[in-house]
Structure formats: structure tokens, C-alpha cells
N, C-alpha and C positions, 0 to 999 in steps of 0.2 A: 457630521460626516455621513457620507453615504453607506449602505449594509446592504446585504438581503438579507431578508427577515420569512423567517415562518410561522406565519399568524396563525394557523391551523392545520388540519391535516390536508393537505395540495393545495394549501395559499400560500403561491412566495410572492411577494412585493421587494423593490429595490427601494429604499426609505431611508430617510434624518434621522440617525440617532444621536445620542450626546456624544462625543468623543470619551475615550476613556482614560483615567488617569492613574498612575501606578502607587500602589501602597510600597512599604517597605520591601525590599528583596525586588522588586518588580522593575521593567522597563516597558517603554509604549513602543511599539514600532509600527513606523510608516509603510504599510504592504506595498511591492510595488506588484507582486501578483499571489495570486492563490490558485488549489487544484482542488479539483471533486474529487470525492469518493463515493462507492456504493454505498458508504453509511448514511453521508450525505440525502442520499435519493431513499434510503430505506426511512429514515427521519421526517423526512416531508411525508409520504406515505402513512406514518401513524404506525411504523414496524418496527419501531425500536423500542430498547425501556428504557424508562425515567423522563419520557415527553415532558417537557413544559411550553405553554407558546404565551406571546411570542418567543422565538430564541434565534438566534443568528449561526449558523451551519459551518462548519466548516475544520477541517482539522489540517490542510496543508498551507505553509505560506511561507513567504519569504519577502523582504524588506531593510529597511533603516533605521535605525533605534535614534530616536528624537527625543526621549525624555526619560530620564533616570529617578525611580524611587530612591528613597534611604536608605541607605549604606551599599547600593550600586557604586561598583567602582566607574569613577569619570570616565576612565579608559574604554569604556562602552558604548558612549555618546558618538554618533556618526556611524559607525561599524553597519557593515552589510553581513546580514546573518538568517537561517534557517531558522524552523521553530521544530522542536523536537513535541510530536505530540500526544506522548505516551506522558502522562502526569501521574505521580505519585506509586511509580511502582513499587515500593518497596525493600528491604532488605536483601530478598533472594533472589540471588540471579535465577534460580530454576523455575519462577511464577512468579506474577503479580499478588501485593496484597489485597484487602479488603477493600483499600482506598482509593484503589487504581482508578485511573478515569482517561476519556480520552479528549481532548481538546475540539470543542462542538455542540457540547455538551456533556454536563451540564451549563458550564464554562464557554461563554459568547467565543463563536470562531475566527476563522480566517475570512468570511466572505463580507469584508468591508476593507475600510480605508485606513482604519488603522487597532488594533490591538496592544493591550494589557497581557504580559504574561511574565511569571518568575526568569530572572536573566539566566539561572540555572537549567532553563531548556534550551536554551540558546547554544547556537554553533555558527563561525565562521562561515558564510557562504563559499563555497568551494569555488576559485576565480575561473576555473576553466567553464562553469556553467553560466548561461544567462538567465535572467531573472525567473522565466516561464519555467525554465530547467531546474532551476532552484528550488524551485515552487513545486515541479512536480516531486519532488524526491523524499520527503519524508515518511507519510504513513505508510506508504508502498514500499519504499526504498527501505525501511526497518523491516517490517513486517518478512519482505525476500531474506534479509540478511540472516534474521533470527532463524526462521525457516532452514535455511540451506546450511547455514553454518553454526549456530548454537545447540537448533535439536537433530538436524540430519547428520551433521558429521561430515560434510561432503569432503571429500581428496581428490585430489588429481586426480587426472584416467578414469574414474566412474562416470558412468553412463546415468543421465538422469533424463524423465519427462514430464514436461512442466503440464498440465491438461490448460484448458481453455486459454489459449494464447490472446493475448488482443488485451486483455484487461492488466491495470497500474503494475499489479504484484506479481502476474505471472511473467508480465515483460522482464522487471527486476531481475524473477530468479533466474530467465532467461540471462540476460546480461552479467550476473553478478557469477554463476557457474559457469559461462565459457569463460569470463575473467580468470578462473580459479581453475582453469585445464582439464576443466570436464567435457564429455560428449551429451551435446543436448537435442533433444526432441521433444516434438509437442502436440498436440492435438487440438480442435477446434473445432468450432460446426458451419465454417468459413474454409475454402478452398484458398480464398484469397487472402486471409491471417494468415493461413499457414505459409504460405509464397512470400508475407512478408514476412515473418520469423525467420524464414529462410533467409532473406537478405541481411539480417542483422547476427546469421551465422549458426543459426537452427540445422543439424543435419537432415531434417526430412520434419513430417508430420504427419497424422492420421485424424482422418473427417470422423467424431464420435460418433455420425448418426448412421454410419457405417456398420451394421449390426456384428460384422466381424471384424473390426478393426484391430480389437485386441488378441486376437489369434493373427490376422498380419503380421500386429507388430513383435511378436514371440517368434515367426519364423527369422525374419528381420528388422531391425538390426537384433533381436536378443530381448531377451527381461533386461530390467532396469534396477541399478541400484539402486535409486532415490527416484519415487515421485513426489512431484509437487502440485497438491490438490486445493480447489476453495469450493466444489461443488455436493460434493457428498451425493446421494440420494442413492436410485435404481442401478447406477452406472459406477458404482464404486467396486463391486465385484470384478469388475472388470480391469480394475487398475492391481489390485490384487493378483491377475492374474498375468500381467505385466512385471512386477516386480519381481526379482531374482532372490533365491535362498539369501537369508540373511538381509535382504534388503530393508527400505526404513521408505514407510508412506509418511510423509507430514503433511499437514492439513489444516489452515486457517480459517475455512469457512465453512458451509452449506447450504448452499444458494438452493439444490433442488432436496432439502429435508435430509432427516436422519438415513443413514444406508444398513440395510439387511448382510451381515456379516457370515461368508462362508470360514468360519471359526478352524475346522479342519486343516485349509490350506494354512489360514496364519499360521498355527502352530505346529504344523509338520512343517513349513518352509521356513519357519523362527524370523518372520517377518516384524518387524515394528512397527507400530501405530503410534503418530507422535504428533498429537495436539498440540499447536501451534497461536500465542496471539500478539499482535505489535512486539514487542520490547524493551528492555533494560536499559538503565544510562549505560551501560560497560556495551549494549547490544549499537546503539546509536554512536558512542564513540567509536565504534569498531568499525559500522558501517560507512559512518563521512568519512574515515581515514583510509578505507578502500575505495568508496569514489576517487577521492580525488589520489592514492596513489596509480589506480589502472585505467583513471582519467574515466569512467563512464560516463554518458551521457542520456539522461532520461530521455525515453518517448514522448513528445509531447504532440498528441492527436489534434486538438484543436484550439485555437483561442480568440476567446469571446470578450470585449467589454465588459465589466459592471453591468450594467444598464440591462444588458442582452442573459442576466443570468438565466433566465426561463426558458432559452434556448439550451443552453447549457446541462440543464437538468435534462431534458426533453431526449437529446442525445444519448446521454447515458442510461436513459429508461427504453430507448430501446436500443442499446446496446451495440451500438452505431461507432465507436470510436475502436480506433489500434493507440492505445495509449492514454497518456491523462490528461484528461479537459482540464482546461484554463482560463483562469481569470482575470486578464490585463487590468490592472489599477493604479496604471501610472498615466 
């Protein structure tokens, strides 16, 4: 079967590999597409831990299950399904264990033709999405869910802002909190992100590199109950100052490093700071059960061939997409 493969740090090759076959518990499924992620491109880069090369990337996909291990039930065979790519989280809903891992590695990804995984992360494909949709929805599409509703708490009527609009997970929480009757807003360092956010029902937005943006956005609309952050660094003060008494930051990444904490305002404003990463089986079943009851539809920015993965990465490194790249494999 064909793959992309990372021979080393910024060699990807599309290449033969052996097809894979399923041990017990396990099923193969025929991709008919797959999505990038940042992990993705930080991997290739030599930014990640636990590097091995080669290794095949990838943590989003969606396909046909063509071959059942031992003691898969039959009932599986043919089925069109998601792949859940949060592995072995463990006992507690409130964190992952030691074993946690995310599908891409260590564990060969989604960026080939077809895939080995436990039928246990498997989920119906939701019929109202098509394959590209499908595809794009898992790491992102958990990662928003957990986020907005397991550690922020979100309800009806609160005001949230999602920072850096354009990318897989900030779209999500975009989509998954107007779904849930919140007032959303966003930020970006795109004039023209945020005009799109706006179409998919963003009230407004503010350009980061606006050195007053965050005093704007305090006159209006107001602080914010809930932000939704992945960049951390210089400019996190600034979301702090954003947030309303009792409000709740959550925060999945740090794209621009650790941020310098005005400690004062958190705790006279009894603000929350809530670390954030993929999620739960109970986080994944919650979230495919809300796609498909408020029908969302993933952003899907571009899609690439197989073949053209190199493009694909290329895009994302320079940060050139409103949504999640993709990789047709059918």
C-alpha cells in the first residue's frame, strides 16, 4: 500500500509499505481520507518526543473496515467509521494516564491507504458528513469538545473567545459553542479569518497584532467568560485581561512558549486556568453524539491527493489554511 513516511527530520516520501494486518481486538480499515495536524508538521520538524524514523504521521482518518482480528464482532466488517485518536487514556475522566498516547505515533498513522487499530476507537461515521468531513473531525473535533465542555463548563448565554481563528480546533470550538448558545468571538492575525469566522457566525473579531486589541475588546462586546487558547507565550496577558470575574481560560497548547503570569489579576478576579489535552472515551462519545445531533460540519480548507502530501505539509507550515487539510485516498 502507499503511506507517507518520515525518513527523518524534513524527509517525507509517499512509499510501499506492507499492508497491515490486525491482531486480536483489532480491525484494518480502508482510509478513504485523512487530515493534518500541527503535530503532524511539528514531527517532521524533529519537535516532538519519542521520534522514531521511519514512522508514518498521522492521527485523523476516516474509512471502511475490510478485515476483522479475533474476537471482532462480524457486525463490523463493511461499516464506515471514524477513528478515535486518543489511545489508552485511562481510568479517569479528569486526565490521561501514563499510557496515554496519541495515534501517529508511536503507533503508524492515518497518512496511508489503509490502517490497523483496536475496533474500541472506532465510531460510526456520522451520515450527514462526507468522507473529507469525516476525516477532518477527530483530533480537533475532541480536543474543541473536551476543551469547551468537560473543563470550561460552557452554558448557554456566555460569551466566549476562541484566539487564533483559522486553525482545526479553534474552528471546532468556534462551531461547537454557537451550537451550544453561546456568543462567540475571535481573534487572528488575518483580517480575512476573521470575516471568515464571521460567516460561519462569529460576532466580530480582533487582529492580535493590534497592540490594543485587548482594551477594544473590554470596551466591547465586554470580558469574556470563557477563552479558548493554543498559543500561550507574550500575548497571554492579554487574554487575562479579556476574561470576566470568575471566568475560566482553557488552553490546549503553546505554539509561541510558556506565558509570564500577572498572578494579581487571576486571583483577585478568581479566574481559572484549565489545562487542556485531546480526550476520554466518555469525551469522544459525547462529542460524535453532538455532531451529529446539531448536524456540524467540519471546515475542510484544502484537499490534496496522496501523492501531493508534501504540499500539504508545506501549507500548514506556513499557516496558509482556514480549516483542516486533507488527504483524499480514495
Amino acid at each position: 500500500m502507499r503511506a507517507v513516511q518520515l525518513l527523518a527530520v524534513n524527509q517525507l516520501a509517499v512509499v510501499d509499505v506492507p499492508e497491515p494486518s490486525p491482531v486480536a481486538g483489532e480491525v484494518v480499515v480502508a482510509l478513504r481520507a485523512a487530515a493534518l495536524n500541527h503535530r503532524d508538521v511539528w514531527i517532521k520538524a524533529g519537535q516532538y518526543a519519542g521520534l522514531k524514523w521511519p514512522c508514518i504521521p498521522g492521527s485523523d482518518g476516516a474509512g471502511v473496515v475490510v478485515a476483522l482480528g479475533g474476537g471482532v464482532d462480524s457486525s463490523w466488517l463493511g461499516r464506515s467509521v471514524v477513528i478515535n485518536p486518543s489511545f489508552n487514556w485511562g481510568d479517569r475522566q479528569h486526565s490521561q494516564g501514563s499510557d496515554f498516547s496519541i495515534l501517529g505515533l508511536p503507533r503508524a498513522g492515518t497518512l496511508a491507504e489503509k490502517i490497523a487499530v483496536p475496533v474500541a476507537q472506532l465510531a460510526e461515521k456520522p451520515v450527514h458528513l462526507n468522507w473529507e468531513e469525516a476525516a477532518a473531525l477527530p483530533l480537533a473535533g475532541l480536543t474543541a469538545y473536551r476543551a469547551l465542555f468537560s473543563r470550561a463548563k460552557l452554558l448557554r448565554g456566555e460569551r466566549v473567545l476562541v484566539s487564533g481563528i483559522g486553525g482545526g480546533v479553534a474552528l471546532f470550538a468556534l462551531q461547537f459553542a454557537l451550537a451550544a448558545g453561546a456568543e462567540v468571538w475571535v481573534t487572528s492575525g488575518s483580517s480575512d479569518k476573521i470575516a471568515r469566522a464571521g460567516l460561519l457566525g462569529a460576532k466580530g473579531g480582533f487582529n492580535y497584532r493590534d497592540e490594543a486589541w485587548a482594551a477594544t475588546a473590554v470596551k466591547s462586546p465586554g470580558q469574556c467568560d470563557v477563552v479558548v487558547d493554543s498559543a500561550g507565550g507574550d500575548g497571554f496577558g492579554k487574554l487575562i485581561d479579556v476574561t470576566a470575574s470568575g471566568g475560566r481560560i482553557v488552553f490546549y497548547g503553546a505554539t509561541n512558549g510558556d506565558a509570564p503570569l500577572p498572578v494579581r489579576k487571576i486571583f483577585w478576579r478568581q479566574i481559572s486556568l484549565l489545562g487542556t489535552t485531546m480526550g476520554s472515551p466518555a469525551d469522544w462519545a459525547a462529542m460524535t453524539a453532538f455532531v451529529v445531533a446539531h448536524q456540524v460540519r467540519p471546515v475542510v480548507s484544502d484537499v490534496f491527493p496522496l501523492a501531493r502530501a508534501g504540499e500539504a505539509f508545506a501549507l500548514m507550515e506556513r499557516a496558509g489554511q482556514f480549516g483542516k487539510i486533507v488527504l483524499s485516498l480514495t
